[in-house]
C-alpha positions as CSV (number, residue, x, y, z in Angstrom):
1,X,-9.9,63.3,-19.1
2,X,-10.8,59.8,-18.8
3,X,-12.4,59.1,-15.7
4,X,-14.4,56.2,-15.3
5,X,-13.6,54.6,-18.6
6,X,-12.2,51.4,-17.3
7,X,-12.8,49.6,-21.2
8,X,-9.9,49.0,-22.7
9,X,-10.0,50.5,-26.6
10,X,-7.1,48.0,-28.3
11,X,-7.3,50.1,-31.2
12,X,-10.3,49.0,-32.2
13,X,-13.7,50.5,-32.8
14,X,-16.6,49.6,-30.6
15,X,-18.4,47.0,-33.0
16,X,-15.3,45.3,-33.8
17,X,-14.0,45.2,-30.3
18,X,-17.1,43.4,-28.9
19,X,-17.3,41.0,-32.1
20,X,-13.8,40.1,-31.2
21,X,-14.4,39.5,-27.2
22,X,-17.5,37.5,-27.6
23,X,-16.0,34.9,-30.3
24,X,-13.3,34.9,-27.6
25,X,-15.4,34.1,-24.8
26,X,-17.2,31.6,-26.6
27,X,-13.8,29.6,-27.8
28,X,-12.8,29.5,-24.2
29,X,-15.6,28.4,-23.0
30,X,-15.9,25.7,-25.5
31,X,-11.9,24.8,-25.3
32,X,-11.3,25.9,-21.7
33,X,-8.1,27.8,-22.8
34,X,-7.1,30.0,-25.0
35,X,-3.9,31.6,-26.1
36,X,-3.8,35.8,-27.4
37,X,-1.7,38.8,-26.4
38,X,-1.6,40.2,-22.7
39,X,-3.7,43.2,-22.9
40,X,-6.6,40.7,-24.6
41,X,-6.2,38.1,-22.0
42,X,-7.0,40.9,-19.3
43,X,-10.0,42.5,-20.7
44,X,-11.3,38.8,-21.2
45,X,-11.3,37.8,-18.1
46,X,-14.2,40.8,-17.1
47,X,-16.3,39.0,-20.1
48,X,-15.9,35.3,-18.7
49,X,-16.0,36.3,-15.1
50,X,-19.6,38.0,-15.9
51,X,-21.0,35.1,-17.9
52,X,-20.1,32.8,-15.1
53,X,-22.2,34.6,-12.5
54,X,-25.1,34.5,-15.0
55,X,-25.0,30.9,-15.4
56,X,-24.3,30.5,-11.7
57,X,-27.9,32.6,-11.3
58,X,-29.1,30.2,-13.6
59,X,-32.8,31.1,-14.6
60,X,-34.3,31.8,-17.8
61,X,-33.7,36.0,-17.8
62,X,-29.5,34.9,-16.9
63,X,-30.0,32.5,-19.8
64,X,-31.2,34.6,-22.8
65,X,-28.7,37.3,-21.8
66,X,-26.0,34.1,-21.9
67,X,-27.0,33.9,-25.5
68,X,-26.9,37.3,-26.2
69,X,-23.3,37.4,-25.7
70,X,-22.4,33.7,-26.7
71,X,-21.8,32.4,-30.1
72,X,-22.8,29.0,-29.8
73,X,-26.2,27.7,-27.8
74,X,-24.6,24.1,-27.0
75,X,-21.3,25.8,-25.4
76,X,-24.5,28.2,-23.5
77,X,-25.9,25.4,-22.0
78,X,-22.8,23.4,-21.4
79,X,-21.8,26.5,-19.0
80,X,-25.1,26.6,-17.2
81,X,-25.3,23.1,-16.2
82,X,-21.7,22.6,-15.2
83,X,-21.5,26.3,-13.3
84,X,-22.9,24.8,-10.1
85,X,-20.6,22.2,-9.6
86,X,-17.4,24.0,-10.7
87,X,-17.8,27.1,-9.8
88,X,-21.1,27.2,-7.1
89,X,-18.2,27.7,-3.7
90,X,-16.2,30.3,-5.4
91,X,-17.3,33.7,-5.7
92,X,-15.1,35.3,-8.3
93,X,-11.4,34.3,-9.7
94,X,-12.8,32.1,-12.0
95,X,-9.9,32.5,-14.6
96,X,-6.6,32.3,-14.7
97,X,-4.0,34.4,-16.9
98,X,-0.3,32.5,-17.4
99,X,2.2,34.5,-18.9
100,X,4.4,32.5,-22.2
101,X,6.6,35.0,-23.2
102,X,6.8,36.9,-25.8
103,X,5.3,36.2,-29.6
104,X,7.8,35.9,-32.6
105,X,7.8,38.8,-35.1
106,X,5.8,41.8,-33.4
107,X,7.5,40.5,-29.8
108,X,4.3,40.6,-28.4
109,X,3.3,39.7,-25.0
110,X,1.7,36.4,-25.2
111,X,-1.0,34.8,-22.4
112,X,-2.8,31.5,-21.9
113,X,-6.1,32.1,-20.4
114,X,-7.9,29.3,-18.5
115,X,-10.9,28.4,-16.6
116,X,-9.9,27.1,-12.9
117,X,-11.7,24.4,-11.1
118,X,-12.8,25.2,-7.6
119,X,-13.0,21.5,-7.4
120,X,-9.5,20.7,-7.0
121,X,-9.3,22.0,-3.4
122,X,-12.6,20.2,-2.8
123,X,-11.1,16.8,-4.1
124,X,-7.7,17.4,-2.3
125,X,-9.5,18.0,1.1
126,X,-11.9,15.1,0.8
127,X,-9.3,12.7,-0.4
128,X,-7.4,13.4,3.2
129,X,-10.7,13.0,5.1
130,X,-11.4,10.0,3.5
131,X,-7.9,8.5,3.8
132,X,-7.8,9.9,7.5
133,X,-12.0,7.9,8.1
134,X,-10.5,5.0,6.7
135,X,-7.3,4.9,9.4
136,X,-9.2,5.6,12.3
137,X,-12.3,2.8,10.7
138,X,-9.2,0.5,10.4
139,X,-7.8,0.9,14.1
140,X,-11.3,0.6,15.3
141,X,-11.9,-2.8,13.6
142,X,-8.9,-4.1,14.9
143,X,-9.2,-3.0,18.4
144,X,-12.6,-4.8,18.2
145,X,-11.2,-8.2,16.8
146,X,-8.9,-8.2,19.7
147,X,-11.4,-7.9,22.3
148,X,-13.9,-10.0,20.8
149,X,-10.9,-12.8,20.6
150,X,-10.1,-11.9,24.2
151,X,-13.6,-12.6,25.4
152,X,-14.1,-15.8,23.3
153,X,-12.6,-18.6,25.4
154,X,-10.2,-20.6,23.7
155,X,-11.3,-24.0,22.9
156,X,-9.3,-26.7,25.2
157,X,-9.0,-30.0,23.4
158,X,-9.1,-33.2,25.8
159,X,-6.3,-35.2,26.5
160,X,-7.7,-38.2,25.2
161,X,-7.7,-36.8,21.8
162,X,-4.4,-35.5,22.3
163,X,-3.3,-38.7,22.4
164,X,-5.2,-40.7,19.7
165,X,-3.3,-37.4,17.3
166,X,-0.5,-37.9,18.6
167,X,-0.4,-42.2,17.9
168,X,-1.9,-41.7,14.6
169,X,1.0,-39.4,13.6
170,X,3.4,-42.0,15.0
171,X,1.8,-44.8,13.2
172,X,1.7,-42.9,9.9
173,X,5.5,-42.1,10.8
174,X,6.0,-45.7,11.2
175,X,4.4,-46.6,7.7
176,X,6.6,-44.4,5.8
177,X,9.5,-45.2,7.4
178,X,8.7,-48.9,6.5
179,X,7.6,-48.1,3.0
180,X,11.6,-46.3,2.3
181,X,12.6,-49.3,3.9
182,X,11.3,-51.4,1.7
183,X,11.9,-49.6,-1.5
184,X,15.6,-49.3,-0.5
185,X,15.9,-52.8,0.5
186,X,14.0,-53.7,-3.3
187,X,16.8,-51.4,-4.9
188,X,19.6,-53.0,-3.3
189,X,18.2,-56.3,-3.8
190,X,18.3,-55.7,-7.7
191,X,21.4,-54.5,-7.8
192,X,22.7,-57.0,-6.5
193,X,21.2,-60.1,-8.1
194,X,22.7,-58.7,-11.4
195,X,26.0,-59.8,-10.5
196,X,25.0,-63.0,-9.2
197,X,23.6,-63.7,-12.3
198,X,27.3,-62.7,-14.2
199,X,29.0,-65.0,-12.0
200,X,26.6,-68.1,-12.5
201,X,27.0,-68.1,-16.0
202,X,30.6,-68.1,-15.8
203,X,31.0,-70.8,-12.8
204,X,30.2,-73.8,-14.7
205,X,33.0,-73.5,-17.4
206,X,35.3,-73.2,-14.6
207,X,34.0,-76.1,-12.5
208,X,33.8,-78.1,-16.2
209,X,37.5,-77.4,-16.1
210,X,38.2,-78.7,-12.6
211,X,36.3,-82.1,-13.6
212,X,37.5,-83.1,-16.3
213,X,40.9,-82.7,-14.9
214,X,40.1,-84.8,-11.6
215,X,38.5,-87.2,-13.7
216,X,41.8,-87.8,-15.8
217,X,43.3,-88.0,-12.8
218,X,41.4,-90.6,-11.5
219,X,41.4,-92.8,-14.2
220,X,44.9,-92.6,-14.5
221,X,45.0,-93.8,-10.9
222,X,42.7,-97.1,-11.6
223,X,44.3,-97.8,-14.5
224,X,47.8,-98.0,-12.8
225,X,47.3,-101.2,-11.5
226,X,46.5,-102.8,-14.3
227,X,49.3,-101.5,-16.5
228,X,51.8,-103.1,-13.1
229,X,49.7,-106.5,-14.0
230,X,50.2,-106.5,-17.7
231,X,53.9,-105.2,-17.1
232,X,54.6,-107.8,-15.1
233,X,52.9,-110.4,-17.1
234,X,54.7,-109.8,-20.5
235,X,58.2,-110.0,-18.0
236,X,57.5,-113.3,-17.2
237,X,56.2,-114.2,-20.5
238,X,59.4,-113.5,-22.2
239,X,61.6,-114.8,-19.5
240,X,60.1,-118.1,-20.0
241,X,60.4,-117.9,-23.8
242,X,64.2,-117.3,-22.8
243,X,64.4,-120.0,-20.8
């Protein structure tokens, strides 16, 4: 019987079993993932979840024992000085095995296995303090602002100066009020001398006209009595030639 024979066998002799497991471990602890079959992804999680306490132990004995099992010294030392932070408030579950289906050809279970931050509830539950420090800071600042304005007495301005504002608003009222009258009264004033000018040029032909008729008109009147005199005087010059 098998009693207390907890290692799984995979069909796989001893040597070639642990070869395989500690290239495994070392990949996914270099990557942080890995993919393989369901029955692998189980069995690796003992080998990942013991390495972890060694580098959570941290000294020299935990170290060399690290690198009996690890491929690689950089992804050794990588583990040890980040195993603190992401793993120090967590004591086991340091995996996690996601299930993808099942692998095309042998239709073989197939697993993703992953190391899982203990930092993430850590960040989540300091972002809300924070956020929560910061609303009850805010109110507090506010409420202070108030009652420091409340106890600072307002500054009362005289009446005298009250008045000289309130003139030399008027007064600057009053100047551009005068200045649009001015430039409206400029505008109109051009508009209209253009006209004028039209109508000057064309007044003296008319009045030319007029002049020259009243001055026909007048010397036809003074020369009337002298065309009577002349009239009469060739009459009585040719009734005495009758005679």
């Amino acid at each position: 019987m098998r009693h207390r024979k907890a290692v799984l066998k995979l069909n796989r002799t001893s040597s070639h079993r642990k070869a395989m497991f500690r290239n495994m471990v070392t990949s996914l602890f270099k990557y942080e993932k890995i993919q393989t079959t369901g029955a692998k992804a189980k069995e690796l999680r003992r080998w990942a979840d013991h390495l972890i306490t060694l580098a959570k132990r941290g000294d020299l004995h935990a170290r060399r024992q690290a690198l009996a099992i690890v491929r690689e010294k950089d992804v050794v030392h990588k583990l040890f000085e980040q195993a603190a932070d992401r793993f120090g408030a967590v004591s086991g579950g340091y995996t996690r095995v996601v299930k993808l289906g099942r692998r095309p050809g042998d239709a073989a279970p197939v697993s993703l296995v992953e190391l899982v931050y203990s930092q993430d509830t850590k960040k989540k539950k300091t972002k809300k303090k924070k956020a929560k420090a910061g609303a009850t800071s805010k109110t507090a600042a506010a409420v202070s602002k108030s009652a420091a304005d409340e106890k600072k007495p307002k500054s009362v301005k005289p009446k005298a100066a009250e008045d000289d504002e309130k003139e030399d608003a008027a007064v600057k009222a009053e100047k551009a009020s005068e200045k649009k009258t001015k430039a409206a009264s400029k505008k109109k004033a051009a508009v209209k001398e253009k006209p004028a000018e039209a109508k000057k040029e064309d007044t003296p032909k008319k009045e030319t006209k007029g002049a020259a008729k009243k001055q026909e008109a007048t010397a036809k009147k003074e020369d009337a009595p002298a065309a009577k005199e002349k009239k009469d005087s060739t009459k009585k010059s040719t009734e005495e030639d009758e005679k």
